[in-house]
Phi, psi and omega in degrees: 000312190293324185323287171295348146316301178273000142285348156265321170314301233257287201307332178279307192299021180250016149288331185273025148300108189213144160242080188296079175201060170264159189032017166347306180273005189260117195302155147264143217271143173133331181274130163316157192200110187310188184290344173256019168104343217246139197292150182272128222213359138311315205297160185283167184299146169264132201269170152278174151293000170259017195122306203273143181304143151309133169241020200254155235167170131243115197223131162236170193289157182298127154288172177270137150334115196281042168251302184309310172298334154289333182302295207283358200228306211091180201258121182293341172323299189319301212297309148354099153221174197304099182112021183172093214259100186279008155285011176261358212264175160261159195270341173264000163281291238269310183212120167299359174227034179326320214272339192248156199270136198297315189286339146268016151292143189295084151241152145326155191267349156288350208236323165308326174284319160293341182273318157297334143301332158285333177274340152285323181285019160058029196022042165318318209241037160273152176315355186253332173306330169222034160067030185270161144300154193266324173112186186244141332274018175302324198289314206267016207250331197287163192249068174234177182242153160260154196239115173270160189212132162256095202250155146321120192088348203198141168234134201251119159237132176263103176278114187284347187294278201272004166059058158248105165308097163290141153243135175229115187241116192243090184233013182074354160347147140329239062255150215284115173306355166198101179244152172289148172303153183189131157009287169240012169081204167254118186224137161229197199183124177235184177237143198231080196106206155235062176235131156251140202276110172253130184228149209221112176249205162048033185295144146277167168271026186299333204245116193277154174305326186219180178275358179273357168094035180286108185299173163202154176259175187286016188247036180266161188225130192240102185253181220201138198202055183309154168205126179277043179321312156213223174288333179227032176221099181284134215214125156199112201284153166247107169245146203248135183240070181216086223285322179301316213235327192229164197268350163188183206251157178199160196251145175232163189220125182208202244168097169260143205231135209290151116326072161277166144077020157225202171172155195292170188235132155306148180209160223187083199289013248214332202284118168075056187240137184241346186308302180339264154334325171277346120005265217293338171309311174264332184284342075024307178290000000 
């Protein structure tokens, strides 16, 4: 069982093949820069004009240690191939609940049962698989980079796996008291210190937590916790609220790491995708 697991887990994660390396040589202006030129990622965090840390960037998530990930996966190497390596991966893109002994994870028994079926079914019929959006919080777990844009009223993430614009609206808004279901919900965001706070409703339920196929309902509320720790480390805890599917709310904590001197590529699964059939091919064996 765990092997296929971890042959599916390999088959989803093959939206994060990504080569983030448009304008690759063109420096960017603004990074601190050691005696050799080469950026300091140490270096303090930079504020805005209102005070508050800048979070804008291109960032991707910290891989897990490749031991810790064989203890929780088995060994991964045969799986490697160029440009897509799961041993680079987090360990909570592969399972969000990576952190709990299989007899304590919080989920419902309904929800253990829908989470088994995806793993027998090869994730023919996960959402990435047919070019659906990959969702919240999995979208910030894949190991592609993502783009913060920091605007008045608005903090903007540009995801390169699924080419989506989050708006996180910090204009003292609300969150909408009957929202249509969506993809990526609703989010606003405010500062508490200097961590920012994101909070997120109005998800549908289409979309998985992670790539091992941990469900949710529309009644999850997804809060988000940035922290900018210095120039080139984003600390940002996730915590999942979803009173339907899991038995109490629980947190993951992870480390996105600056891109410099890059920037994200458009990507467009539909162009040339082949991934499907072969899905539905092993899930049939």
């Amino acid at each position: 069982m765990e092997s296929r697991i971890v042959w599916t887990l390999f088959a989803l994660a093959g939206l994060a093949a990504s080569g983030y390396s448009q304008w690759v040589t063109y420096p960017t202006a603004g990074i601190p820069r050691t005696k050799d030129g080469k950026p300091n990622l140490s270096a303090r965090a930079p504020r805005a004009s209102n005070g508050k840390p800048d979070l804008s960037g291109v960032w991707i998530v910290e891989a897990t240690p490749v031991e810790e990930l064989t203890r929780l996966f088995g060994d991964m190497t045969k799986l490697s191939v160029p440009g897509d390596d799961p041993r680079t991966f987090s360990k909570y893109f592969l399972n969000l609940l990576a952190d709990f002994k299989p007899q304590d994870a919080p989920m419902r028994p309904e929800t253990a049962q829908i989470f088994l079926q995806r793993i027998r079914a090869s994730d023919k019929d996960a959402p990435s698989s047919r070019c659906l959006p990959t969702g919240l919080p999995q979208m910030e777990l894949v190991p592609a980079p993502f783009k913060i844009i920091s605007t008045s009223g608005m903090i903007g993430m540009v995801y390169e796996g699924d080419g989506i614009l989050r708006q996180i609206y910090t204009d003292g808004r609300k969150l909408p008291s009957d929202p249509a279901p969506l993809w990526y919900g609703y989010s606003i965001g405010k500062w508490e210190g200097d961590t920012f706070v994101v909070d997120s409703i109005g998800f549908n339920d289409k979309s998985w937590l992670d790539a091992g196929g941990h469900p949710h309902s529309e009644a999850l509320h997804l809060t988000e916790r940035f922290r900018r720790r210095d120039f080139g480390h984003l600390e940002e805890a996730i915590t999942v609220d979803d009173p339907k599917m899991y038995t109490r709310p629980f947190t993951v904590n992870v480390t996105h790491v600056l891109q410099p001197d890059s920037d994200i590529l458009e990507a467009f699964c539909t162009e040339n995708e082949k991934d499907w059939t072969h899905m539905a091919a092993e899930a049939a064996k």
